[in-house]
C-alpha positions as CSV (number, residue, x, y, z in Angstrom):
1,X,10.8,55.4,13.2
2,X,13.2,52.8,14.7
3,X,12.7,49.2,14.6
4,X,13.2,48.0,18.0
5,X,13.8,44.4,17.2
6,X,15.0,44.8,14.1
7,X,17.4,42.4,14.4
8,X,14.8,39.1,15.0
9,X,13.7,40.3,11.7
10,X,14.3,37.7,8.5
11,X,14.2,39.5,5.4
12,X,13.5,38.1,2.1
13,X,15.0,38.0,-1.1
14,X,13.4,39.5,-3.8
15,X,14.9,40.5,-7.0
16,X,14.7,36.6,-7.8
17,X,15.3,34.6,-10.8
18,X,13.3,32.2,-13.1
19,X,14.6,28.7,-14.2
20,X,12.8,26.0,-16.7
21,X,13.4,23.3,-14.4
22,X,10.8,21.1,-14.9
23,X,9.1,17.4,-14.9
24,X,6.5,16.7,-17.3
25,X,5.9,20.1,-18.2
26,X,8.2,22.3,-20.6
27,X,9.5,22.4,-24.4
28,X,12.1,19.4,-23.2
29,X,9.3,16.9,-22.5
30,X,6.5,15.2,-24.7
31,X,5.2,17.6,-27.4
32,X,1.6,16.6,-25.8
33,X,2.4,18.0,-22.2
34,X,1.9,21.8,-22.0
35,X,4.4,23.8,-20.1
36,X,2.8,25.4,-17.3
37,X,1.3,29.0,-17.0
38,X,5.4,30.4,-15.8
39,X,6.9,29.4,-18.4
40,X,4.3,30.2,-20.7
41,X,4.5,33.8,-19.7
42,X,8.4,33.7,-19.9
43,X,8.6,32.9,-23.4
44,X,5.7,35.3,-24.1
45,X,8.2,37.9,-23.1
46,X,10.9,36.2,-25.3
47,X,8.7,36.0,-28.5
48,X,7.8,39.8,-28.0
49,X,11.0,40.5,-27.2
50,X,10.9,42.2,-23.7
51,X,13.6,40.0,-22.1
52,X,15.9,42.2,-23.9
53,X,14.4,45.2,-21.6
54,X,16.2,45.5,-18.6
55,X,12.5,44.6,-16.9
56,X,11.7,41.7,-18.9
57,X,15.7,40.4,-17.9
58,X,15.4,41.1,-14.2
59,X,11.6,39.3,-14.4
60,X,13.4,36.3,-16.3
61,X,16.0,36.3,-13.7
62,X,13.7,37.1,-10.6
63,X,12.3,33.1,-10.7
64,X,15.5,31.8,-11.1
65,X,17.5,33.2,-7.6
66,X,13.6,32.6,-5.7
67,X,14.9,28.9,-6.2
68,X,18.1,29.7,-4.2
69,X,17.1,32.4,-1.7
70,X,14.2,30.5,-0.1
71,X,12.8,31.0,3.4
72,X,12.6,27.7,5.0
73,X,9.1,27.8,6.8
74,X,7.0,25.8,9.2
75,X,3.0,25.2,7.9
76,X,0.9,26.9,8.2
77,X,2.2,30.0,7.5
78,X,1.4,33.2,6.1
79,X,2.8,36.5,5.3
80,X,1.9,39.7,3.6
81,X,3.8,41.9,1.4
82,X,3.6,44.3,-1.1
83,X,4.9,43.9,-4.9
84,X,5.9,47.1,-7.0
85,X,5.1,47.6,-10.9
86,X,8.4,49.4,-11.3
87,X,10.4,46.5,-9.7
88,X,10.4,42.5,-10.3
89,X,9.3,40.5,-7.9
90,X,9.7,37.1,-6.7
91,X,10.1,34.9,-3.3
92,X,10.8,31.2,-2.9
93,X,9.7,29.3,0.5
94,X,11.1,25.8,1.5
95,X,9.2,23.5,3.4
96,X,9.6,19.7,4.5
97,X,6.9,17.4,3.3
98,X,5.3,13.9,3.9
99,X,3.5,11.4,1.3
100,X,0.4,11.8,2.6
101,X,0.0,15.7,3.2
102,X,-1.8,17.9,1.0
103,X,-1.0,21.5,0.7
104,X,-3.0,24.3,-0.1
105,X,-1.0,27.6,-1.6
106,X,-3.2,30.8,-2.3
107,X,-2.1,34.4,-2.7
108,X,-5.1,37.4,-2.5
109,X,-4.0,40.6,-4.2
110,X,-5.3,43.9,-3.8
111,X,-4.2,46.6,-6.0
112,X,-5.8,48.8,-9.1
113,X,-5.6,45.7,-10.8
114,X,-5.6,41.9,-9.7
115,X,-2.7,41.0,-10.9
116,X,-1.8,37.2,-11.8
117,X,0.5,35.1,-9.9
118,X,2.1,32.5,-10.9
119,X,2.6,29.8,-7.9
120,X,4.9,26.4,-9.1
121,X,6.1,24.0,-6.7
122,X,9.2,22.5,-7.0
123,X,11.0,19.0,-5.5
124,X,14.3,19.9,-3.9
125,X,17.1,17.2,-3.7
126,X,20.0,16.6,-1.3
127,X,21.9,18.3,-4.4
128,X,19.9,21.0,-4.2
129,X,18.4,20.6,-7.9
130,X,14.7,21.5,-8.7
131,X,12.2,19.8,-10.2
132,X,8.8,21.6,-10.9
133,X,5.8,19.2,-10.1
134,X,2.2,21.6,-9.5
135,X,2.0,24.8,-11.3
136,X,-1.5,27.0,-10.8
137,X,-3.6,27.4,-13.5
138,X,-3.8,30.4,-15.4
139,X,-5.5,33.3,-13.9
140,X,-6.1,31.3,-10.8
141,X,-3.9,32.6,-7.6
142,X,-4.3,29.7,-5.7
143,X,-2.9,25.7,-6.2
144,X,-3.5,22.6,-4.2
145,X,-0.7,19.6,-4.1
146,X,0.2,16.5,-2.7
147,X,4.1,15.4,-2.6
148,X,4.3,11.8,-3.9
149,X,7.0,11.1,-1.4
150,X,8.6,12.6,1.8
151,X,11.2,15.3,1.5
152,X,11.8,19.2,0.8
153,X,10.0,20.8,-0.8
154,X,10.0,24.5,-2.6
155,X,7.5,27.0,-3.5
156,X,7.9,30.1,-5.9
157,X,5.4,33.0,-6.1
158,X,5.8,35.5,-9.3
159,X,3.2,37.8,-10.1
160,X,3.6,39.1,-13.6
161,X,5.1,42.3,-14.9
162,X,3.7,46.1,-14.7
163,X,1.4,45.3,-11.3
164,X,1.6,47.1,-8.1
165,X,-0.4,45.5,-5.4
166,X,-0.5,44.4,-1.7
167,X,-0.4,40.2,-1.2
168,X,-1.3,37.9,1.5
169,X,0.3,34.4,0.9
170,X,-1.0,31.7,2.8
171,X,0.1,28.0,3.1
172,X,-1.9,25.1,5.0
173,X,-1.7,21.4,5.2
174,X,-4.8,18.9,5.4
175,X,-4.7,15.1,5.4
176,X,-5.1,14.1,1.4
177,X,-7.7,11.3,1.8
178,X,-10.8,11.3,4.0
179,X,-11.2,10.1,7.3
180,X,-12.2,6.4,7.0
181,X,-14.4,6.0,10.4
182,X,-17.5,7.8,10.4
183,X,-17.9,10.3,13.4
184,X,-13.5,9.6,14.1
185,X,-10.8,10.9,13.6
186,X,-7.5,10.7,14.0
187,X,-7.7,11.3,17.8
188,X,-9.4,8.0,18.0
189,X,-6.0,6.0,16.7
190,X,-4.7,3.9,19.8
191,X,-2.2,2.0,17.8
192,X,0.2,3.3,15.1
193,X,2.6,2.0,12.2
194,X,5.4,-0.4,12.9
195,X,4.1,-1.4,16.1
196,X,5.8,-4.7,17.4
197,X,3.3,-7.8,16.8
198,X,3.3,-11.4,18.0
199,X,6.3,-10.6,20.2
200,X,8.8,-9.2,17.7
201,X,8.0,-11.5,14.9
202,X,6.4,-8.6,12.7
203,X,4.8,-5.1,12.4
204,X,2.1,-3.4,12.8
205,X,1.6,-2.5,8.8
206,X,-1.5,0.1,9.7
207,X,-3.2,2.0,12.3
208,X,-6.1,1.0,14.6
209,X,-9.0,3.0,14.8
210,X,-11.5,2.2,17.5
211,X,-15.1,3.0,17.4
212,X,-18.3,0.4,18.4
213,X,-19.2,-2.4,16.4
214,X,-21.5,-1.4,13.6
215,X,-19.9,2.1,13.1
216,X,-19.5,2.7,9.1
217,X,-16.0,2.2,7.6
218,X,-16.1,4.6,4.9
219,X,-14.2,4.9,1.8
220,X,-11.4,7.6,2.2
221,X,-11.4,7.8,-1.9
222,X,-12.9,7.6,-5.1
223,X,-11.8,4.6,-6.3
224,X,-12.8,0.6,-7.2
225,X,-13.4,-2.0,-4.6
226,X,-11.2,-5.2,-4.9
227,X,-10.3,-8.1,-2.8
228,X,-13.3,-8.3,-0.5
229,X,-13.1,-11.6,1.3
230,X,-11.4,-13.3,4.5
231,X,-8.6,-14.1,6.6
232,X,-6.9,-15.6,9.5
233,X,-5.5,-12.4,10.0
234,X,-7.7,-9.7,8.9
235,X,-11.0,-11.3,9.1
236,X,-13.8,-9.8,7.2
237,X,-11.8,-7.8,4.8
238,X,-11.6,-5.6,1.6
239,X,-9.6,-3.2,-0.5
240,X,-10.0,0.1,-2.2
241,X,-7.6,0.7,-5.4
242,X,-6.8,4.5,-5.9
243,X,-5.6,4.6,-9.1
244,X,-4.8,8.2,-8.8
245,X,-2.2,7.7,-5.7
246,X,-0.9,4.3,-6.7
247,X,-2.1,2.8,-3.4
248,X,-4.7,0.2,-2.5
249,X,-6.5,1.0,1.2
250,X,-6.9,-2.0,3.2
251,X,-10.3,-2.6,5.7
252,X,-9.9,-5.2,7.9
253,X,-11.8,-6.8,11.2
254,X,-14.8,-5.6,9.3
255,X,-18.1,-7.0,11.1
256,X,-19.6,-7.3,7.6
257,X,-19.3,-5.7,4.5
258,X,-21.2,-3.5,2.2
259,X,-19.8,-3.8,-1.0
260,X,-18.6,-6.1,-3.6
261,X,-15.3,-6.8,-5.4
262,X,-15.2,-4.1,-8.9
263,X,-17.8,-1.6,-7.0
264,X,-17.1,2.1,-7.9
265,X,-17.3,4.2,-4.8
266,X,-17.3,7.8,-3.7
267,X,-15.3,9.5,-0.4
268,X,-17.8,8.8,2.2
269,X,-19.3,5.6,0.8
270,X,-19.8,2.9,3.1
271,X,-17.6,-0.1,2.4
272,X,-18.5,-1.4,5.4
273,X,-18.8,-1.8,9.2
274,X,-16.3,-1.8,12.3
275,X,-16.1,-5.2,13.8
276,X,-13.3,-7.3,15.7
277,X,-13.2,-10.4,13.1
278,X,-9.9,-12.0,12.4
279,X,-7.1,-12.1,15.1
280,X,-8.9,-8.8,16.7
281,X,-11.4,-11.4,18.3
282,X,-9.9,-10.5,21.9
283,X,-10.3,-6.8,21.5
284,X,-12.5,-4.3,21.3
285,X,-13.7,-3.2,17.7
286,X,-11.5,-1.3,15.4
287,X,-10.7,-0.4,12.3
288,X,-7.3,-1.5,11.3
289,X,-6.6,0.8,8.1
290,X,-3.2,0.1,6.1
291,X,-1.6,1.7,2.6
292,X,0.1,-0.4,0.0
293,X,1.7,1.0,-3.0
294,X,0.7,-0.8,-6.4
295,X,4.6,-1.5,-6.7
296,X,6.0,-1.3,-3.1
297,X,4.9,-2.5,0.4
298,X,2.6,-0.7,2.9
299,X,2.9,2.7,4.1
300,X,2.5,4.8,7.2
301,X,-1.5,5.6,6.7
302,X,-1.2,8.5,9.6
303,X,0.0,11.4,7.7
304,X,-3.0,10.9,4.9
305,X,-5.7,10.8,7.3
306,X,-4.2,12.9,10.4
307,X,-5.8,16.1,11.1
308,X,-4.4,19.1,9.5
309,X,-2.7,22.2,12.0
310,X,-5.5,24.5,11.0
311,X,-5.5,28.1,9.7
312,X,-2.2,30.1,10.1
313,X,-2.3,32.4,13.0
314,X,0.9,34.6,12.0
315,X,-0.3,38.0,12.7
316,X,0.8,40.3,9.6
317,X,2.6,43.5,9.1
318,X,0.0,46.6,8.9
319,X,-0.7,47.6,5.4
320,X,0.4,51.1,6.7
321,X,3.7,49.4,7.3
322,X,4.2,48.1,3.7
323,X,7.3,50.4,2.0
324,X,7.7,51.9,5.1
325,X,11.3,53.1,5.8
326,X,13.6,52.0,8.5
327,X,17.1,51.6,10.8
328,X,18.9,49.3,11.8
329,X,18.2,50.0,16.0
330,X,20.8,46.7,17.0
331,X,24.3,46.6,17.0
332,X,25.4,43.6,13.8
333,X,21.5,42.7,13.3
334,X,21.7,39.4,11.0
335,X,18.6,39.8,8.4
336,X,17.6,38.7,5.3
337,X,17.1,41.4,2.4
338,X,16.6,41.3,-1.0
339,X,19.5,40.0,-2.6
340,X,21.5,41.2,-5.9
341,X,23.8,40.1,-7.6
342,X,27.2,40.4,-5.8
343,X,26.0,40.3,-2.4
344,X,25.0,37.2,-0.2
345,X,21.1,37.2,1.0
346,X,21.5,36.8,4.7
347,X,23.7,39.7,5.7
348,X,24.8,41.5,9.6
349,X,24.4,44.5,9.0
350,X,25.7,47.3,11.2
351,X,23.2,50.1,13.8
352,X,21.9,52.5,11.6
353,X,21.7,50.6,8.4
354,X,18.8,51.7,6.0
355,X,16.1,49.2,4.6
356,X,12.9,49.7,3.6
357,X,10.0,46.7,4.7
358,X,8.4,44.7,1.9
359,X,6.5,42.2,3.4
360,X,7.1,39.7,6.1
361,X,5.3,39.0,8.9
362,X,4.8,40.9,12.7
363,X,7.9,38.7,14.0
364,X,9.5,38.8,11.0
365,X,10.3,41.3,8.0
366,X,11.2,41.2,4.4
367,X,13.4,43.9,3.7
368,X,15.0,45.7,0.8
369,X,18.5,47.8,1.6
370,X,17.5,51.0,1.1
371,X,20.7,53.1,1.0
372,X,20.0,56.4,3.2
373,X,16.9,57.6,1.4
374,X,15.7,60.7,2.0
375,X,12.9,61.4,4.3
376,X,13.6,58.3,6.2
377,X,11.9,57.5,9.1
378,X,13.5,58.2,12.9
């Protein structure tokens, strides 16, 4: 079999390598935090001994180069692969991420045994250091996160030792609070964040959503009700404290209201109703819907509420594909295999070269270099 295209192919890394880098989680933290379900497993395999094993080192060391060798990828994305119980396994993917976004990470197995995966997400500075902040629960392949502020982002996917299976990873993104105009969404938002106001003087400090008077404002969170009341600005007005986020949601041009200051609400409570009170007297009625931070000022609301891009589409590899053997077809075909020790990840490699596919998706293929292996594939 030849691989036509061979060289549009990314490969990725995986004989990848584990690291404690973590934040609230891990022996260096408070004695009352656990350390996640990872590093749990890692030092299971110190206490019995096995990272002296030449499998229990390459597993140890498999997390650890999955935090270097990551494939930087657009969401939503997904990819399938296949994971060997003879071989360690690991793969890092970076992505960049808004406050405001919430992610969804889930990894379906099939094999003789489910096998457990461990997903962790780390923070990636301009230094390049890691800083774990979600972990999966035990026996549960899937994790949902939210970044607490805008920048990269990295996700690690181990599965434990001694499992062979096929994987499909998927990631999406969906707003992280609920819409807060019944029957909108964010389609309906005619005016944005930082929008010049009262000629230059200040900014828009929220969005506008428009629907007709009466329509119910709901709450976008569970969460306590504070600050109901008036001004010249906002009119009829009220906030909603979540105390999860750090951020207070701001109502305002409200035609009336339909709760009181320390009410408890639910998502999809009513806290009131769209109006065009305040300075909005001109217009037509809206919502204007702002973010503060308990500590800071306000916030672009649009990336919590904004619709998410949907399922991803990326049509995978066949399963019949999975270990398949193959050459090189191009002349100096850049790809990305799994790296080892003294040998870079992204590689040009010359016509002819060996690999054998791993995972990836149609357009693009994880490889492993697979020297000239008998019974290869033409």
């Amino acid at each position: 079999m030849i691989v036509k295209k061979l060289g549009g192919f990314l490969c990725i890394g995986l004989f990848i390598s584990w690291v404690s880098a973590c934040t609230g989680v891990g022996p260096s933290t408070s004695l009352f935090r656990s350390t996640s379900p990872h590093d749990q497993y890692g030092q299971s395999l110190k206490e019995a001994r096995l990272d002296r094993t030449a499998l229990g080192t390459d597993w140890l060391e498999a997390g650890n180069r999955a935090l270097r060798d990551s494939l930087k990828i657009s969401v939503p994305y997904r990819e399938s692969g296949y994971f060997s119980a003879n071989k360690t396994f690991a793969v890092g993917y970076r992505l960049d991420a808004q406050r405001g976004d919430r992610f969804l990470v889930r990894v379906e197995t099939q094999g003789q045994k489910t096998a457990q995966v461990f997903i962790d997400v780390f923070s990636l500075d301009d230094r390049n250091r890691t800083s774990l902040i979600a972990a999966s629960k035990a026996d549960t392949n899937v994790l949902a996160w939210e970044p607490r502020k805008t920048q990269t982002y990295l996700i690690r996917i181990q599965p434990e030792l001694l499992r062979s299976g096929s994987y499909t990873i998927t990631v999406t993104r969906e707003p992280a609070l609920a819409f807060p105009v019944q029957g909108r969404d964010s389609r309906q938002i005619s005016s944005y964040f930082g929008a010049s106001r009262d000629g230059g003087r200040r900014r828009h400090e929220g969005v506008d959503i428009f629907a007709p008077k009466g329509t119910p404002a709901l709450a976008s969170v569970d969460g306590i009700i504070t600050g109901v009341g008036s001004n010249s600005l906002g009119g009829n007005v009220a906030f909603l404290s979540d105390n999860d986020r750090n951020i207070r949601l701001y109502y305002a041009h409200l035609d009336r209201w339909n709760v009181s200051n320390g009410q408890r609400v639910s998502v999809g409570d009513t806290v009131g109703f769209v109006g065009n009170t305040g300075n909005a007297r001109t217009t037509g009625p809206h919502l204007h819907f702002g973010i503060y931070g308990f500590t800071d000022g306000a916030t672009d609301p649009l990336p919590f509420i904004r619709l998410g891009r949907g399922p991803a589409r990326q049509p995978l590899l066949a399963e019949s594909r999975l270990g398949d053997s193959v050459r090189v077809s191009a002349s100096k075909s850049p790809v990305r295999l799994a790296p080892t020790a003294d040998a870079p990840v992204l590689q040009e490699l010359p016509k002819s070269s060996a690999l054998t596919i791993i995972g990836g998706t149609e357009a693009m293929a994880s490889c492993r270099n697979a020297g000239w292996a008998n019974g290869l594939r033409r």
